[in-house]
N, C-alpha and C positions, 0 to 999 in steps of 0.2 A: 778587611778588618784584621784577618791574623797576621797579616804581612806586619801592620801597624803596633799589634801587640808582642808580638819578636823582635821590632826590635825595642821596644821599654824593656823587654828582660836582657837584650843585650848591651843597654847602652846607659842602663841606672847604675848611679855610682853610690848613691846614698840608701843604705838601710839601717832601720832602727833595730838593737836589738831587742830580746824577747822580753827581757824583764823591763823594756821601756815602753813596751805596749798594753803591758796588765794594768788593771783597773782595782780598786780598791773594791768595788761592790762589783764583783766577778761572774753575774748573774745575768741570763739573758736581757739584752737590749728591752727587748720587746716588751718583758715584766717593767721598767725602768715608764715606758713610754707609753702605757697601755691607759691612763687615763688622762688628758689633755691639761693642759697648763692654760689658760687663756692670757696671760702673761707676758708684758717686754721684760727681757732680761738684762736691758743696760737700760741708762737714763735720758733723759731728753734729747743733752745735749748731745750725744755720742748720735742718738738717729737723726739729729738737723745733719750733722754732718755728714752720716753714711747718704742721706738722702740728696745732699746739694754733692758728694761725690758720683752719684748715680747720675744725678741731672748731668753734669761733667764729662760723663766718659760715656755713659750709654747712650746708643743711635734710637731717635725714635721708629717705628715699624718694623724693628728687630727681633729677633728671636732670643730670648732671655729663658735659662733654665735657672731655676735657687731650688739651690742643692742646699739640705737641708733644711727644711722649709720649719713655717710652722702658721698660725691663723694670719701672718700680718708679713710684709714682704721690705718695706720701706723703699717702696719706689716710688717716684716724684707724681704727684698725684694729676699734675696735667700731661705728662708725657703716654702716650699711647703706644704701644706696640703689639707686634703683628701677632706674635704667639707668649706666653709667658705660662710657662710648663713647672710643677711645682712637685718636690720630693720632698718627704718627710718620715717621721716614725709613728705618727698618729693621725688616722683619717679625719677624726675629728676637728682639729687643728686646722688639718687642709681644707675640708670643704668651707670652712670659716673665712677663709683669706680669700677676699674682695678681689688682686688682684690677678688670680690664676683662673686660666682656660682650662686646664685640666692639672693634674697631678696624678702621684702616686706614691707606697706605701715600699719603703725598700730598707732593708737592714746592711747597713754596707759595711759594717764590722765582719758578717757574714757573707754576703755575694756582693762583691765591687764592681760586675759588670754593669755599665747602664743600658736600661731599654731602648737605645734611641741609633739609628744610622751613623754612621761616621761622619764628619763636617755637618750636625744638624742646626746648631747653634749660632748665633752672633758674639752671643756673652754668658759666661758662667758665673753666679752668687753661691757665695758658702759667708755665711752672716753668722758668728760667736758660736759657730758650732769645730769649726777643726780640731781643737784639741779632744774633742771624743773619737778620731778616727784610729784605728786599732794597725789598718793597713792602707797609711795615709799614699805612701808610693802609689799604688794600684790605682788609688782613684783617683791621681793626679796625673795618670796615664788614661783616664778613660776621659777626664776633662778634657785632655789634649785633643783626646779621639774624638769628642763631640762638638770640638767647638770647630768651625768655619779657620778657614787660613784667614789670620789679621784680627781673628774674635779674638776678646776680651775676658780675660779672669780677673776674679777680684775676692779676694777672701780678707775679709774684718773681723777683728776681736778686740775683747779690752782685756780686764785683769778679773774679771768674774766667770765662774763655772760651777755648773754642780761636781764638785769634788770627788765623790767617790767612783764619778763616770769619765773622769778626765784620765788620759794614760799617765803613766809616770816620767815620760820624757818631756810633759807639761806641767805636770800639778806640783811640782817643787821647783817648778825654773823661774825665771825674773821676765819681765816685761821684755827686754832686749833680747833672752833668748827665746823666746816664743818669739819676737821678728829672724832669728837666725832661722829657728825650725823651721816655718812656713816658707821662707826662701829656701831653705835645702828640699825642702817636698819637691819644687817646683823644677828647681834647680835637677833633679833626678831625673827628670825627663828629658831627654831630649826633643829639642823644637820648642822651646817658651822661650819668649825674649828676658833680659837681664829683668829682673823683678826690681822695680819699682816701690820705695818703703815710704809711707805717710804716715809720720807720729808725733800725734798729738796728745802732750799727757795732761793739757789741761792748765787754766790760772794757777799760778802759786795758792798752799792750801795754809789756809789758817791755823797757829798749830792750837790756841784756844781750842776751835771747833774740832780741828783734827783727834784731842784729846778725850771730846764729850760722845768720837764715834759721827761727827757730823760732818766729816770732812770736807771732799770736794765733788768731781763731777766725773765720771768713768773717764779713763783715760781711750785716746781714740786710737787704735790703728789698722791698718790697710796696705794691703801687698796687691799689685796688680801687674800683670804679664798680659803677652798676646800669643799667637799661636803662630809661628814662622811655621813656612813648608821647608819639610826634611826630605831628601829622597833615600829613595828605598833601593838598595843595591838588590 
């Protein structure tokens, strides 16, 4: 494992600077996350599609972590797998989500390392949460580190956040560049294949309705890589 993590610090090209990683409400995570939201944060359509992406790319009796979890997971509800391991900021939340074997309670703005052996994984979820990662590099080197040679990453977002928790290299950028960041995260480690971009922004929007605040339907998108073997001089 250290052999693994020398070289992300030798081999990262991309870092964000400081003032792109403050937060407008600068306050521990933990005050932010300490009473549970029972809540989806995008709309319908946005999880038919995270979830017929899931059916698509994930192997059933696989090992699946979702990193940053929360009560609900949006994985295909006939597909079974072997372990599905679930992180989040509120236990409440966690013990709520149907689909997890176990989970656990981690601040990764604060400690990046994850709990888990090297190559533990098949596939890693990060679902409308990225844009609150403070020190997105690190834990895109730990995904590296837990997932299986040939497992699967997949990180989703639309255009909605709680704002004041979003860093600043997200909360004033456009749709396209939220897909650059999320490929230069990935892009920063060495051993992830070319990232793959799926964007869906949705029907043409009415501008009547767009006008009355009724607009349209979250827009969808999805970054997914796999984990190539790197060696290790």
């Amino acid at each position: 494992m250290a052999g693994l993590r020398a070289l992300f610090k030798t081999t990262s090209h991309f870092m964000l600077a400081a003032s792109q990683r403050q937060k407008l409400d600068a306050n521990n995570d933990n005050l932010f996350y300490e009473h549970p939201r029972f809540v989806t944060h995008v709309d319908e359509r946005f999880i038919e599609q995270l979830t017929e992406l899931y059916q698509e790319r994930l192997q059933p009796n696989s090992c699946i972590l979702d990193l940053m979890s929360s009560w609900v997971s949006h994985l295909p509800s006939e597909m079974e797998f072997a372990r599905v391991e679930g992180h989040g900021m509120n236990v409440e939340e966690l013990a709520k989500n149907p689909r997890l074997d176990s989970y656990f309670v981690q601040n990764l703005n604060e400690n990046q390392i994850l709990p888990f052996a090297d190559r533990t994984f098949d596939a890693v979820l990060n679902t409308v949460s990225v844009q609150y990662l403070q020190q997105p590099e690190a834990v895109f080197a730990e995904v590296y580190r837990v997932l299986k040679p040939g497992g699967i990453a997949i990180v989703s977002f639309s255009n909605r956040m709680f704002y004041q928790k979003a860093i600043a290299a997200w909360r004033d950028s456009s749709d396209a560049s939220h897909i650059a960041l999320v490929k230069r995260y990935f892009e920063s480690v060495k051993g992830f294949s070319q990232p793959e971009v799926i964007a869906n922004q949705g029907p043409p929007v009415n501008p009547i309705l767009q006008m009355m605040g009724m607009a349209s339907s979250d827009p969808f998108y999805a970054i997914i890589t796999e984990r190539m073997e790197v060696m290790v001089s």
